[in-house]
N, C-alpha and C positions, 0 to 999 in steps of 0.2 A: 347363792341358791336362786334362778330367772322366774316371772310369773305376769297373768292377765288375768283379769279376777276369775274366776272361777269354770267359765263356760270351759266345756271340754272339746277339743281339739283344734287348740289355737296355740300358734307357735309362739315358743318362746323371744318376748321383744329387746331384752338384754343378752348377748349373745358374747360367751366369753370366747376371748381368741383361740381358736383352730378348732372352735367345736361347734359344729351344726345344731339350730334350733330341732329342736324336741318337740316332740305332740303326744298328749298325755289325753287317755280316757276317750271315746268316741268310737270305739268298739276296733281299734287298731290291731291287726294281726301280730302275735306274739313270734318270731321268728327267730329268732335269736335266744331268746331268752330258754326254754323250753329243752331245746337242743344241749343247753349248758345243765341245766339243773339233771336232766339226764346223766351226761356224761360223768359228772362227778360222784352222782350215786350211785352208777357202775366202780367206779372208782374206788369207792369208800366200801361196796361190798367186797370186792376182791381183796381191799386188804383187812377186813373183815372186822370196819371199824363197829365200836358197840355206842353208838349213838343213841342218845334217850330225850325227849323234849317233855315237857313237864309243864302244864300250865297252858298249852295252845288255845284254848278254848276261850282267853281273853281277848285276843286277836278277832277286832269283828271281822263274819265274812264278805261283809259289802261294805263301801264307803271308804273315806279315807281316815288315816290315822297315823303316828308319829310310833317308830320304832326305835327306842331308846336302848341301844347297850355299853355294857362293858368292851372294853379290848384290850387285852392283851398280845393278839398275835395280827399277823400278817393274812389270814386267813378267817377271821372274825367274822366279815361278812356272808362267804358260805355256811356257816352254821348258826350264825342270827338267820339267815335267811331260811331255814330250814325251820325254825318255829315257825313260820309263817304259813307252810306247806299242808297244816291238817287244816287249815282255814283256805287251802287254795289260793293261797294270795301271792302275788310276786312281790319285790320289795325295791324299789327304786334305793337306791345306800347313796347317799352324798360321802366323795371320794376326793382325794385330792388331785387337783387338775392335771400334775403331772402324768398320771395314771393313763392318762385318755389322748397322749402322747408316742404311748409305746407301740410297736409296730403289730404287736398281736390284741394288746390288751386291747389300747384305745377303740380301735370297731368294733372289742366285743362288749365293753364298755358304752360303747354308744346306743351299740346293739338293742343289749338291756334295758337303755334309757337310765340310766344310772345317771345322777346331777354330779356335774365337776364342780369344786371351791377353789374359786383362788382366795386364797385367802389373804391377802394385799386386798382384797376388792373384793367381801362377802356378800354384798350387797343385791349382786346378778346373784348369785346360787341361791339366796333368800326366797327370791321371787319364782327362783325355777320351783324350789321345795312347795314353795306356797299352789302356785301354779298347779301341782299334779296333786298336792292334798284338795282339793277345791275342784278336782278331775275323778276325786275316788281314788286314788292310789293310796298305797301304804309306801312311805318315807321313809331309811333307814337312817339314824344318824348313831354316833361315836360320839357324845356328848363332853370326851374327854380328851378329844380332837388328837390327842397323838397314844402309842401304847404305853400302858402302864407297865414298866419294868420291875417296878417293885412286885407286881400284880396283887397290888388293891387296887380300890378305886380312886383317882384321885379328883380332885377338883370339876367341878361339872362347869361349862359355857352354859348361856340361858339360851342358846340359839332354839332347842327343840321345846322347850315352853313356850317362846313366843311363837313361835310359828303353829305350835296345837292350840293358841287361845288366839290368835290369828284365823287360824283356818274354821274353826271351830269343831276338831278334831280328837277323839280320844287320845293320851299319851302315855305306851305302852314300856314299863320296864322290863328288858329283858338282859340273862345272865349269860353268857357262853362261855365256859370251862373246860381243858382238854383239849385244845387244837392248837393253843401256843406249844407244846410240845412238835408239831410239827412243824412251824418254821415262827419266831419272833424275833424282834428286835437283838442283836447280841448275840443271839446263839448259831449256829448251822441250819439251815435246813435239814430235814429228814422227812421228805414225803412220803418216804417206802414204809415207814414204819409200821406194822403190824397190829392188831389186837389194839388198840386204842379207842380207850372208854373218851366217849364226848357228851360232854352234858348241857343241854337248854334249858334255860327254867323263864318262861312268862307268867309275869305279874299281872297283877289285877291292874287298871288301865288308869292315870287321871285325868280328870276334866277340866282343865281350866278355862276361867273364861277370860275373855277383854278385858275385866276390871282387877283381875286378879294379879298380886304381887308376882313379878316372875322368877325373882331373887327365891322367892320362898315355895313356890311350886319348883323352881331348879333347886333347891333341899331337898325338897321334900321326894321329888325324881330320883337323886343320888342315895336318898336313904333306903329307898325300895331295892334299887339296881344294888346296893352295896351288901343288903340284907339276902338277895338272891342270892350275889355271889357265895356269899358266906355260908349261904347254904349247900352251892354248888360243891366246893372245897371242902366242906365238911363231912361232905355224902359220897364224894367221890369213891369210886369202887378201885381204885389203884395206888399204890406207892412207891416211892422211890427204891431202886434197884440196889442200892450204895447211897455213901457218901457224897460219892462225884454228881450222882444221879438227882440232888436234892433243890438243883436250879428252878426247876418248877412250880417249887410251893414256894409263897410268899414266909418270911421270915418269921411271922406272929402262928408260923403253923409248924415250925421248924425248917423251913426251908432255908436255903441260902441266896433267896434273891435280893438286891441292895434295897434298904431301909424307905419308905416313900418320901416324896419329897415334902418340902415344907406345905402348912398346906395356904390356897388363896385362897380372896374372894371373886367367887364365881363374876363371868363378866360375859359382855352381849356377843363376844367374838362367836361366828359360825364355824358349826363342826365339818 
């Protein structure tokens, strides 16, 4: 995650391979980014998704902050990022570096200002995250760095507690449920799909500070985000069509997705 303390638009001084330094906050025209958010909520109208955010009003509207969610799908970031949208906010997502390789992704990737991880060497993305929380940006991180197949939540990294009691930053749970149906880990794609309930739910925000446990605020992060979820799934307006159709609910709900894995303890790796 690259950074310089705080002053806003100052380029990134760790730069990881094939990706151009970044300038975060200093009143930088939004070109890229704007264009996309756009296009996809054309998108999502015409297939006439029923998308509901719940809780936006923890997201503050100025300054920077730490956006903490679940994932389940391939597509996680557009609809995390969409809590963010009654706040006006856009949301920088640390993604993995290969991403910002691909021939369409990687510019629009850039574009966004989206932070790459290698995650070999988290240590530049650290600084970048720190860098645009310290700019006024809102952070996106996957605290759970890869998708949850099971879909619980599993095991949290501490990478977004430290870097919110770091930056000195609020650190915000959020749930996103219903878009693993259109493309995750294992299963097909199906972006055409219809009539699809999607659900956002933000949390009340926490503070940590400098002296604070991180082990124990990355608990206490997971317990919030886990508690959404559960809400999310719970509240959900849809169900399974069939048998065949029960891939999407986690198994503790009668689904048929595989049992979570054992569980760890949380570690400093960045998401």
């Amino acid at each position: 995650m690259p950074h310089l303390p705080g002053q806003s638009g100052h380029t990134v001084p760790h730069r990881l391979p094939g990706v151009s330094a970044t300038h975060y906050g200093g009143g930088m025209p939004e070109l890229v980014y704007p264009p996309v958010i756009a296009a996809a909520r054309l998108a999502f109208r015409a297939l006439d998704f029923r998308i509901t955010v719940e809780g936006a009003e923890h997201l503050p509207t100025t300054g920077g902050a730490v956006l903490a969610s679940n994932h389940v799908g391939y597509l996680d970031f557009f609809f995390a990022g969409l809590g963010a949208r009654p706040s006006k906010r856009l949301v920088r997502f640390m993604c993995k570096q290969a991403v910002f390789g691909h021939w369409l992704g990687g510019p629009l990737m850039r574009g966004m200002r989206h932070i790459p991880v290698d995650r070999h060497s988290g240590i530049g993305s650290y600084k970048a995250a720190l860098q645009a929380l310290k700019a006024g940006e809102v952070v996106g991180v996957f605290p759970e760095a890869t998708i949850s197949q099971s879909l619980t939540v599993k095991e949290f990294k501490s990478g977004a507690a430290r870097m919110s009691a770091a930056a000195g930053v609020p650190l915000v749970p959020v749930a996103v449920w219903g878009g693993h149906r259109l493309w995750t880990k294992g299963h097909p794609r199906t972006l055409t799909r219809r009539h699809l309930p999607i659900s956002i739910l933000v949390g009340e925000p926490l503070r940590p500070g400098r002296k604070d446990d991180h082990t124990a605020v990355t608990a206490e992060l997971r317990a919030r985000v886990a508690a959404l979820v559960d809400r999310a799934q719970r509240g959900y307006p849809d169900t399974p069509s069939g048998p065949e159709d029960t891939w999407w609910l986690p198994a503790h709900l009668g689904g048929s997705a595989p049992a979570p894995e054992p569980a760890q303890s949380p570690t400093r790796g960045d998401e």
